[in-house]
N, C-alpha and C positions, 0 to 999 in steps of 0.2 A: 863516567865515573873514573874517577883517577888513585880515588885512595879509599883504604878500607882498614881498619885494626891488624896489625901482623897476626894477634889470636885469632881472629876471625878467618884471617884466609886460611891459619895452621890447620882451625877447627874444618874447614872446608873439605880438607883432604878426609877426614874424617866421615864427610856427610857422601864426599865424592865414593870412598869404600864400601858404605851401608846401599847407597845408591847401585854401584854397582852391583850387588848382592843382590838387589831385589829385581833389577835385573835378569840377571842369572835364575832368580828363581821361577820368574816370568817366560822364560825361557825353556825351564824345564818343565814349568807346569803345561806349556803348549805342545811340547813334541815329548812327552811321557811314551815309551813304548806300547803302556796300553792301549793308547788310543789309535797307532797305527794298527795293532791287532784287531782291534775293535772296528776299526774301517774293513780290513781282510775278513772278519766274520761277516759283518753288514751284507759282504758285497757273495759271500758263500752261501748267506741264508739269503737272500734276493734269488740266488739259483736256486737254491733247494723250494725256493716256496714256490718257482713256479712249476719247477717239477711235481711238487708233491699235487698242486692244484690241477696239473693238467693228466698226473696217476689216478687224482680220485675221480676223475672227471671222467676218466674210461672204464675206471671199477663202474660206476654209479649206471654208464649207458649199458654196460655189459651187463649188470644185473637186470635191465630193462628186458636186455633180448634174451636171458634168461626165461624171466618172467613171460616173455612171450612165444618162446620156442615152446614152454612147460604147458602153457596155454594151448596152443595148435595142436600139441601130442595129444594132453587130456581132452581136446575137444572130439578128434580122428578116434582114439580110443572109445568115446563115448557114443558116438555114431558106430563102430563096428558091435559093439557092446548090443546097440540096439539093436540092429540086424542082428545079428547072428540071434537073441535071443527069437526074433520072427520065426528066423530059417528053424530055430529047433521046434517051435511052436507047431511048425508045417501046417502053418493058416497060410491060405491065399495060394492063389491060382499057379499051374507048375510056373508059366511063364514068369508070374511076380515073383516064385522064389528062385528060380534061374537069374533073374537079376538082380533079387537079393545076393545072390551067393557072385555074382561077377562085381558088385559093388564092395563086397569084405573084399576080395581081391584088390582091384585097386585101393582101399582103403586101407589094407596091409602093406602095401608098395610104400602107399603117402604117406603111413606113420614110420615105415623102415627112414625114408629121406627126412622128416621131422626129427626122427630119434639122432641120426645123424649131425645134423645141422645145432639141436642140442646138445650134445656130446661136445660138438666144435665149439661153440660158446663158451659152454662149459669150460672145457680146456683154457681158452684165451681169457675168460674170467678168470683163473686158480692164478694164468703166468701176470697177470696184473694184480690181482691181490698182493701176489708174493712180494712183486716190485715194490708195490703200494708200501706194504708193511716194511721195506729197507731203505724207502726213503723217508717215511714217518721216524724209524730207528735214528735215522741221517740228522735227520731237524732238530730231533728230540734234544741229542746229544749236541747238536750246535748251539740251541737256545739256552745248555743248560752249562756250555762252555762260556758263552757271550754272560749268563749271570755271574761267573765266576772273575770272569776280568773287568766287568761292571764294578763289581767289591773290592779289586784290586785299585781301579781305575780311582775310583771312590777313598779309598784309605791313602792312595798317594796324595791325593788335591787334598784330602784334610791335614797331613801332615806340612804339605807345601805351605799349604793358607795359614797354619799355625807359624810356621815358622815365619814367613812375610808378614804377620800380625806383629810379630813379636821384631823382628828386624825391623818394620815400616817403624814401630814405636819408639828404638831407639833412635832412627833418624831424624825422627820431627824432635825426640829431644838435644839429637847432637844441632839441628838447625833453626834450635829455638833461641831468639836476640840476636842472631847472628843480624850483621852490618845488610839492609833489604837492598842497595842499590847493590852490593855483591853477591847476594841470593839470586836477583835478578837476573844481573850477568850472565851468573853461572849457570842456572836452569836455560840463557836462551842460547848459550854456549852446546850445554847438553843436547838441545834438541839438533843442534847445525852437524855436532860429530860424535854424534851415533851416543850417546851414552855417556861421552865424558866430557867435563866441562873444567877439570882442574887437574891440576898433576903438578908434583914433585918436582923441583932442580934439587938433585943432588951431584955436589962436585960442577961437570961441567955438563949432566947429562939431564934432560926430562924424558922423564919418566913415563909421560903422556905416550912421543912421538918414537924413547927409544934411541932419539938422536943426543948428538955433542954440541952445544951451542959454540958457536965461532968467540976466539978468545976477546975478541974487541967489544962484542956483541954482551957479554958474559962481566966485563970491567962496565959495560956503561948501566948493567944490572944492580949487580954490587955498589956505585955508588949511590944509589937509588936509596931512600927513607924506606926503611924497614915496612911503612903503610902502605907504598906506592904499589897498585894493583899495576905489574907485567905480566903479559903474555909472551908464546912460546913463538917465535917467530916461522916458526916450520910447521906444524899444527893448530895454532889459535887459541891453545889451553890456556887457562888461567895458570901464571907458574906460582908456585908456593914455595917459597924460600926458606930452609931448614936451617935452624941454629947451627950452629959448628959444632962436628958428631954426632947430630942427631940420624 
């Protein structure tokens, strides 16, 4: 394609702008600060849950060996309990109550070592509960910081997608009848350099690349029919030739 409406290309620079915009918004709607926070949470409560699952996981055996230390005592208790009830009875032969009475012995020994080993339990149950309880504290407070930037997260993409609603609507009207073999162009332009497909000569400079077009280069432009689609010989941009002062 070699020619296109000069209004057409002007308008271009127009779609090229909106374009860009959306862009940019694309842009921002991908790397939002939230969402890096919201990775930094993810990866803090992935810690904390396995902490918390591997706190309750020792609360939960410790209450076991609770359960079974409390068990072993009340049982040693309940066997001396019956003895000694015999020994007061002073039923049964000296010899049976001589070993009644050396069995509450040892069975006083084995409930002292029981009562101990409870006690130790006990203690290492209370220092894990505690734990327990300041990592639940821990999660609590992350799960309820992660809903907070959630709603953040959430309020930004709705104002972004409104405003790309509202921007995409003006472009499809700035590129609606425009010249299709220069839509064409343009959009496979766009895809080759990143975003832009059209850009400005103003004076002797485009605006695309930034650069000064060579003054030779620049005369064989100018004699060129206002329609004739040029490009920028340094970057590939469709150039878009401005009235004088505009």
């Amino acid at each position: 394609m070699t020619t296109a409406p000069a209004a057409d290309q002007r308008r271009l620079l127009d779609v090229q702008a909106l374009d860009t915009r959306l862009d940019q918004l694309a842009h921002k709607r991908r790397t939002l600060p939230e969402l890096a926070r919201l990775a930094e949470l993810d990866s803090q409560l992935d810690d904390l849950h396995t902490a918390l699952v591997t706190s309750q996981t020792a609360v939960s055996d410790l209450r076991r060996e609770v359960t079974k230390a409390e068990a072993d005592v009340e049982q040693v208790r309940s066997r001396a309990a019956r003895d000694q009830a015999r020994l007061d009875s002073g039923q049964g032969s000296p010899k049976d109550l001589q070993a009644i009475q050396h069995e509450l012995e040892t069975l006083a020994r084995r409930q002292g070592d029981l009562e101990e080993v409870e006690l130790e339990v006990m203690e290492r149950l209370e220092a894990h509960e505690t734990a327990l309880a300041e990592v639940t504290v821990a999660h609590d407070a992350l799960v309820a910081r992660k809903a907070e930037v959630v709603a953040e997260r959430d309020a930004a993409f709705a104002e972004i997608d409104a405003e790309i609603a509202t921007v995409g609507g003006e472009r499809a009207g700035q590129a609606d009848g425009l010249d299709a073999a220069l839509v064409t162009l343009y959009e496979r332009l766009r895809g080759q350099l990143g975003g832009s497909g059209a850009a400005a000569l103003r004076g002797r400079r485009c605006e695309g690349c930034r650069l000064e077009l060579n003054p030779l280069d620049l005369d064989v432009i100018k004699k060129k029919s206002d329609d004739t689609v040029v490009r920028c010989e340094e970057c590939g941009r469709i150039l878009v030739r401005l009235p004088e002062g505009a």
